[in-house]
ZALUMTOR-973839 format. One record per residue: z, x, y of N, C-alpha, C in turn. Coordinates in steps of 0.02 Angstrom, whole numbers, padded with zeros to 5 digits, always signed. Each point is the difference from the previous one (the first is absolute). Last residue first. Layout:
<rs>
ZXYZXYZXY...
</rs>
This chain:
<rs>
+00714-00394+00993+00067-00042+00029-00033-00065+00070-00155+00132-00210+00018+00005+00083+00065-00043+00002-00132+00159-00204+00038-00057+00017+00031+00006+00100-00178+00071-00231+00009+00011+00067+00030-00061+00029-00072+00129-00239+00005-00084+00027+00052+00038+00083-00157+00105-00254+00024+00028+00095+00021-00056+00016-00045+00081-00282-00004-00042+00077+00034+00010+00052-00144+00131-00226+00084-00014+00034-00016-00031+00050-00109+00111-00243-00014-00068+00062+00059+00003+00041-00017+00142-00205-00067+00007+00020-00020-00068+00049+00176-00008-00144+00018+00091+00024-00085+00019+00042+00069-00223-00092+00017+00020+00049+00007+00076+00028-00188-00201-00125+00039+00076-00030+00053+00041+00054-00064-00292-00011-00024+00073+00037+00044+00035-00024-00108-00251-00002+00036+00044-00063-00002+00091+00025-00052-00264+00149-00030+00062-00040+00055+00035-00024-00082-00252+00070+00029+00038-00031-00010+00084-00022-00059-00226+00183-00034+00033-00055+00076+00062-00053-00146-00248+00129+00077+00021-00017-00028+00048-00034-00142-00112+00186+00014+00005-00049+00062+00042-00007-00102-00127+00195-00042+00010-00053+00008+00035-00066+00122-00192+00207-00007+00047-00060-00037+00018-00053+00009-00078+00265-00020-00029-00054+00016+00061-00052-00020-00018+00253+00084+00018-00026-00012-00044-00071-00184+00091+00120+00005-00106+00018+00080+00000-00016-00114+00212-00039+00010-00027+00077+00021-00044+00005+00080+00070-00235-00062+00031+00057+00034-00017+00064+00151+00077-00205-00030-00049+00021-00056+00041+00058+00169+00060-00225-00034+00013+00056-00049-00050+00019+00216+00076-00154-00020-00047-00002-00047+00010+00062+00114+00190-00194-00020-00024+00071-00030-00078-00013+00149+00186-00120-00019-00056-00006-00022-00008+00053+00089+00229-00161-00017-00020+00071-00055-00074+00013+00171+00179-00168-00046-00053-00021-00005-00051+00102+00043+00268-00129+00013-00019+00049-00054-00080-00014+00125+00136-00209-00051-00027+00036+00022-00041+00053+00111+00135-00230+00013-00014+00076-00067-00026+00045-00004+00035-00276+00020+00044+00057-00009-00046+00052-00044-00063-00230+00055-00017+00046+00011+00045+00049-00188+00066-00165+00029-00065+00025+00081+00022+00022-00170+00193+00063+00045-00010-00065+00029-00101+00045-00232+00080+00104+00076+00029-00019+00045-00038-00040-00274-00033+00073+00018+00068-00035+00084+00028+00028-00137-00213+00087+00038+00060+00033+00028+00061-00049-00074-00174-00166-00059-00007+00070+00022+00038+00071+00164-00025-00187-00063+00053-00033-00060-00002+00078+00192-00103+00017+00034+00076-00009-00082+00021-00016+00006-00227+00028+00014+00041+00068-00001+00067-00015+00005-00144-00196-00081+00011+00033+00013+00034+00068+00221-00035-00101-00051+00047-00043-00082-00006+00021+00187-00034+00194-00008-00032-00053-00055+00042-00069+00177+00077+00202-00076-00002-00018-00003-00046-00057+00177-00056+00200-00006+00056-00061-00052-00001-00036+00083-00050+00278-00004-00042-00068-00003+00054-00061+00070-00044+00283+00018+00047-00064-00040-00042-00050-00064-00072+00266+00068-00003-00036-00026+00069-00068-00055-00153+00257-00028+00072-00043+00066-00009-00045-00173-00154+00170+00058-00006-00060+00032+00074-00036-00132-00124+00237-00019+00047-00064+00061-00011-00022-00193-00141+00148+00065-00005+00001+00001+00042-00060-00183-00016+00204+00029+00001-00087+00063+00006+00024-00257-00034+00155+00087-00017-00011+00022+00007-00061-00235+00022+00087+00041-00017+00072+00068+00023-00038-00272+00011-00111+00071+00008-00001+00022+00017+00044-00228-00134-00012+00038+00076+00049+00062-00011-00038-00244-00090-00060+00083-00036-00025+00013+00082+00030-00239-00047-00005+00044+00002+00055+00059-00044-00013-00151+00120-00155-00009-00058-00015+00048-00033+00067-00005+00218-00025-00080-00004-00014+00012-00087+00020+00213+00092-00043-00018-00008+00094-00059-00014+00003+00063+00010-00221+00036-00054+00031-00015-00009+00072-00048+00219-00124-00055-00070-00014+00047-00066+00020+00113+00188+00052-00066+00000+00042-00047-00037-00044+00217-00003-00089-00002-00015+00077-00039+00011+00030-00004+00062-00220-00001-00062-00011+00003-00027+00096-00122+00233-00114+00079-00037+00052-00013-00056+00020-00124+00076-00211+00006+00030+00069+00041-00033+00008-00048-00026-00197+00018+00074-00026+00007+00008+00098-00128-00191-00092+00099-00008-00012+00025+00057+00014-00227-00125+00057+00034+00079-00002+00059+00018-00015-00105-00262+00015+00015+00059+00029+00009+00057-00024+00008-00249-00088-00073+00022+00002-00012+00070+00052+00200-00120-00015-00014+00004-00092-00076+00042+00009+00088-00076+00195+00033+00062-00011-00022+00012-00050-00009-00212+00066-00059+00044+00021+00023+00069-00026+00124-00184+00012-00017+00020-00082-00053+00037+00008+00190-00102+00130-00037+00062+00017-00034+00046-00063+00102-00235+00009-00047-00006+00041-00039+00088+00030+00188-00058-00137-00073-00008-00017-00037+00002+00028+00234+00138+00051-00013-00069-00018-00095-00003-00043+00139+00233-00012-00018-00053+00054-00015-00072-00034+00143+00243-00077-00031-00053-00020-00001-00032+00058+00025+00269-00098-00005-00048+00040-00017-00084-00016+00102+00256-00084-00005-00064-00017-00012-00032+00077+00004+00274-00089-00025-00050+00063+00011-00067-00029+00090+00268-00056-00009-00076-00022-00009-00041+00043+00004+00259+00080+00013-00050-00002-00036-00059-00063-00004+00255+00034+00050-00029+00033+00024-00067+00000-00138+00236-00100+00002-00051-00007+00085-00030+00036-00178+00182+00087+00041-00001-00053+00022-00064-00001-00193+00064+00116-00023+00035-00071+00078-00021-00034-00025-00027+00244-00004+00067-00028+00002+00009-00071+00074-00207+00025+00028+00036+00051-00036+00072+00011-00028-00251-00175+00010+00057+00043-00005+00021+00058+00061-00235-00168-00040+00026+00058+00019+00085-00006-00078-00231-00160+00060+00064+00024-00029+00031+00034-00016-00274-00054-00026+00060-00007+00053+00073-00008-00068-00283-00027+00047+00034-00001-00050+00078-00002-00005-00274+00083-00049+00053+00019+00086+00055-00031-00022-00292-00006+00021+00064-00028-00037+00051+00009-00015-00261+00104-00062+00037-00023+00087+00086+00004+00046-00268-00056-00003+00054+00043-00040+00041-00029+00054-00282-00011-00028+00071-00024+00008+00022+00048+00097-00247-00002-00044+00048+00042+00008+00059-00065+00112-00216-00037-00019+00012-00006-00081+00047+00015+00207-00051+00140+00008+00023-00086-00057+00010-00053+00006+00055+00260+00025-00069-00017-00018+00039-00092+00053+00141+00210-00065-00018-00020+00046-00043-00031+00069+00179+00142+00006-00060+00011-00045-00034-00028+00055+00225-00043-00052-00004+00036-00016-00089+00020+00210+00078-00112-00025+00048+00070-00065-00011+00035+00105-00121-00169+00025-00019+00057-00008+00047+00033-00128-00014-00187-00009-00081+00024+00046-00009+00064+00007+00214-00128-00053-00035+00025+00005-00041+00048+00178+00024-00141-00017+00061+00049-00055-00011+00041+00004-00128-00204+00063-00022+00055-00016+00050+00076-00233+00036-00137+00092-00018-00018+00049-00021+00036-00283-00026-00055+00060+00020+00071+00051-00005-00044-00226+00064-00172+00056-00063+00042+00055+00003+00038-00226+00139+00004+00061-00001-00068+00011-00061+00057-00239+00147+00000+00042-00042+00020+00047-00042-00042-00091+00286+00054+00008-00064-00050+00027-00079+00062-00054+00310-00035+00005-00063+00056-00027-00065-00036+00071+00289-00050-00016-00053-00012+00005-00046+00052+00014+00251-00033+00032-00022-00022-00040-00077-00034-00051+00220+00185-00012-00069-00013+00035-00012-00071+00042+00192+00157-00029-00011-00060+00018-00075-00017-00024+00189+00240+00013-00064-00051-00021+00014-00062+00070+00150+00239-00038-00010-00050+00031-00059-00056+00014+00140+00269+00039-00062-00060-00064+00004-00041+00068+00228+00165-00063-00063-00030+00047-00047-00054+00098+00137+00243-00007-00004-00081-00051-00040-00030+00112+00026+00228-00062+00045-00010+00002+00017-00075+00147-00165+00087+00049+00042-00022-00056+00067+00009-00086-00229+00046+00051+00025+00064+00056+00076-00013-00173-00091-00158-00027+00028+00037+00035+00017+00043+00089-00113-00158-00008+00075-00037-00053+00024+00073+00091-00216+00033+00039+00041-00004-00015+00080-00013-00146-00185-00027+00008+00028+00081+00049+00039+00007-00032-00098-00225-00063+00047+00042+00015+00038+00060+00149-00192-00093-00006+00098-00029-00062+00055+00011+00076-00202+00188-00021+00001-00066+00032+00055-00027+00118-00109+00221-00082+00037-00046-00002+00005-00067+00170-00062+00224-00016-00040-00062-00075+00027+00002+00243+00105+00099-00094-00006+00032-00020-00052-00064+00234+00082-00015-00020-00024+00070-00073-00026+00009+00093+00144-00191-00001-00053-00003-00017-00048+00073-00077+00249-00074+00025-00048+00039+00007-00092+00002-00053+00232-00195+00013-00077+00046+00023-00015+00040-00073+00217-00143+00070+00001+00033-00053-00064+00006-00041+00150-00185-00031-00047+00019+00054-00037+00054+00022+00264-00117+00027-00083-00016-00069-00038+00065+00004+00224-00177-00016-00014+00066+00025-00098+00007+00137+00188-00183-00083-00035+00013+00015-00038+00061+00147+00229+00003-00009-00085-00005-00083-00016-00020+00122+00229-00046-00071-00034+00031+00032-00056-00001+00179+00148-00094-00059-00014-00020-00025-00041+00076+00211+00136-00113-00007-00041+00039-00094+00011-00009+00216+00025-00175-00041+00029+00042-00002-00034+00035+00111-00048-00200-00071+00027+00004-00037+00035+00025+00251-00125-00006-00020+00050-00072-00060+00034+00011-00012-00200+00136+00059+00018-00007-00024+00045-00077-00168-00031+00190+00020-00048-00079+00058+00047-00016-00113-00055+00245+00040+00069-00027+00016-00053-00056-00207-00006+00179+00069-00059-00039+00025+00061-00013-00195+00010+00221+00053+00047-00061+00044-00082-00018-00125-00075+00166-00037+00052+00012+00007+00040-00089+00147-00144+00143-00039-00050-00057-00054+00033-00028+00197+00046+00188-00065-00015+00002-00069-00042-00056+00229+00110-00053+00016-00057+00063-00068-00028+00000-00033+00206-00091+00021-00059-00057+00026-00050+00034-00038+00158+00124-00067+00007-00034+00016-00069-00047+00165+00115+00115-00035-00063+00051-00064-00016-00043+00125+00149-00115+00056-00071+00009-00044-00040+00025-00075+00202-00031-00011-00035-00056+00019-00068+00016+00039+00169+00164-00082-00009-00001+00014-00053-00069+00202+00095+00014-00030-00042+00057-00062-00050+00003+00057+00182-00169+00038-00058-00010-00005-00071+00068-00077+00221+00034-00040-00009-00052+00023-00074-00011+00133+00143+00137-00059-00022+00042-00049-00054-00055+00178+00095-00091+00030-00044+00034-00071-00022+00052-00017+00204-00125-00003-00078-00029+00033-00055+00021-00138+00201+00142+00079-00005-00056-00015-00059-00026-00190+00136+00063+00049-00017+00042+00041-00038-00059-00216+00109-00027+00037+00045+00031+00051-00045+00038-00190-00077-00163+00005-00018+00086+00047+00055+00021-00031+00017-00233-00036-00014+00038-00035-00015+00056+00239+00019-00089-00061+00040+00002-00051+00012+00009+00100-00213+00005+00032+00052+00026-00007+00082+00003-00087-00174-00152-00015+00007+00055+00038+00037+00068+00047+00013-00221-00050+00001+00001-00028+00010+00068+00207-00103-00037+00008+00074+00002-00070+00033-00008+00017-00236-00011+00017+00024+00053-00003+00075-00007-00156-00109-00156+00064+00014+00002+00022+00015+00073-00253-00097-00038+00046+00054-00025+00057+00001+00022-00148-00228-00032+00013+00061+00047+00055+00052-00045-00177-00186-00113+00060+00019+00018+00000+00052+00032-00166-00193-00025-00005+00097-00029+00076-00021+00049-00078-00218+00015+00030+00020-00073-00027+00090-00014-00156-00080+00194+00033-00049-00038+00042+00014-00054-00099+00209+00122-00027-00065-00014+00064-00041-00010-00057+00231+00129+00053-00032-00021-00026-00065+00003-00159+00112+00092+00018+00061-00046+00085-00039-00034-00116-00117+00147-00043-00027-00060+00024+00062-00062+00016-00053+00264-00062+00026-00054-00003+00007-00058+00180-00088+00107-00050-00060+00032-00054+00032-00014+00187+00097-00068+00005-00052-00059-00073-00035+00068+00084+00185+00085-00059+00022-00072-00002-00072-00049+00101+00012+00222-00066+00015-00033-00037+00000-00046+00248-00042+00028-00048-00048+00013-00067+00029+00003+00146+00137-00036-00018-00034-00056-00037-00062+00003+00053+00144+00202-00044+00030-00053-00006-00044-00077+00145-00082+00172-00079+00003+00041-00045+00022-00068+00247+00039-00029-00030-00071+00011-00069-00029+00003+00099+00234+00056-00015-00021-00073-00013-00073-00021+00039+00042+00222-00061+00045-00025-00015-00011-00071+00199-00087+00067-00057-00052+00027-00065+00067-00015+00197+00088-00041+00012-00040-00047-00084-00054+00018+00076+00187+00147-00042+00013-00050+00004-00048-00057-00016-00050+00272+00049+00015-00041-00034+00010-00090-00117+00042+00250+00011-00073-00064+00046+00035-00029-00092+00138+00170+00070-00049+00017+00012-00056-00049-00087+00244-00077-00022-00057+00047+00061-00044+00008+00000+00237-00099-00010-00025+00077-00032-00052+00011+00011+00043-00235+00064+00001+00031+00009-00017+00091-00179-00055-00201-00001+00029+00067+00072-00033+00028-00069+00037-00264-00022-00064+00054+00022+00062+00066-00126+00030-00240+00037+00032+00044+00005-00050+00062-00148-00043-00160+00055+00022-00054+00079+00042+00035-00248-00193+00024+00050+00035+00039+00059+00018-00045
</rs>
């Protein structure tokens, strides 16, 4: 659409709205292609640039358009939204978003509990933990550093599919995740972080902690994930 429709009752800033959203949900405006110049577009569409500047504003409000100072304005890469409220996996997430999660197995070891350990997953000192590290995708793009660690007793896992959703081989084995407690804080890439999420060390990282229990209100594991934030955002829903 190169001509919006003056006689309609949508206002022409939301027409233009509509239309970039199209084309970024087919695919004719990818990830990082930069949009053309207001005045560009404004020609293009036949309406002023104040209409143009609109459409950009809510576009970029929206999370849809960034604008790189000096650059332009550009495609958001597609973010991975969370509802923190619901307790799911990263699997179930990329499906509740109609996205495919995808893995890359990493590793799974048994190390010695650390302080941390020993008081999240309530285990006694000298206990082991079974370590599962992976990375996760989103549609092919890379999102998450996975650190998980369970007690021993879930050493069955060692002998599983590491690459599927750790919460549907846990339900195979009827352990229902009921309950987490989350942590969300800032951290900075470390030099194996920067290279394994492919970004420059010390950049900014969303560092997100969960402690999650079953049915019995028993804790089955602590996990840690390392998340690229321009490509994850959380929802938390607050009631008075």
């Amino acid at each position: 659409m190169e001509k919006l429709n003056k006689d309609s009752s949508v206002p022409l800033y939301q027409q233009l709205v509509d239309d970039i959203k199209d084309q970024v949900i087919r695919g004719v405006l990818k990830p990082n292609d930069r949009i053309m110049p207001e005045m560009e577009l404004s020609k293009k569409y036949s309406v002023s640039r104040i209409t143009v500047r609109k459409a950009i504003e809510l576009l970029v409000e929206d999370g849809l358009l960034i604008k790189r100072q000096g650059i332009g304005t550009f495609v958001a890469e597609k973010k991975l939204t969370r509802n923190m409220n619901v307790l799911m996996g990263f699997t179930q997430n990329c499906e509740a978003a109609g996205c495919k999660a995808g893995t890359k197995f990493l590793s799974a070891d048994l190390i010695e509990a650390s302080a941390a350990d020993i008081r999240q997953l309530k285990l006694d000192e000298e206990d082991k933990v079974i370590r599962i590290r992976r990375l996760r995708y989103c549609d092919d793009a890379l999102v998450v550093l996975e650190e998980n660690h369970f007690p021993q007793k879930f050493a069955f896992l060692l002998g599983e599919d590491l690459n599927k959703s750790l919460h549907k081989l846990l339900l195979d084995h009827g352990i229902q995740l009921c309950r987490g407690i989350k942590n969300i804080d800032i951290c900075y890439a470390t030099k194996e972080e920067a290279n394994l999420l492919e970004v420059k060390e010390n950049s900014a990282l969303l560092l997100i902690k969960d402690i999650t229990y079953d049915q019995n209100d028993e804790v089955v594991y602590s996990c840690k994930n390392i998340t690229i934030p321009n490509r994850y955002s959380c929802t938390i829903v607050i009631n008075n």
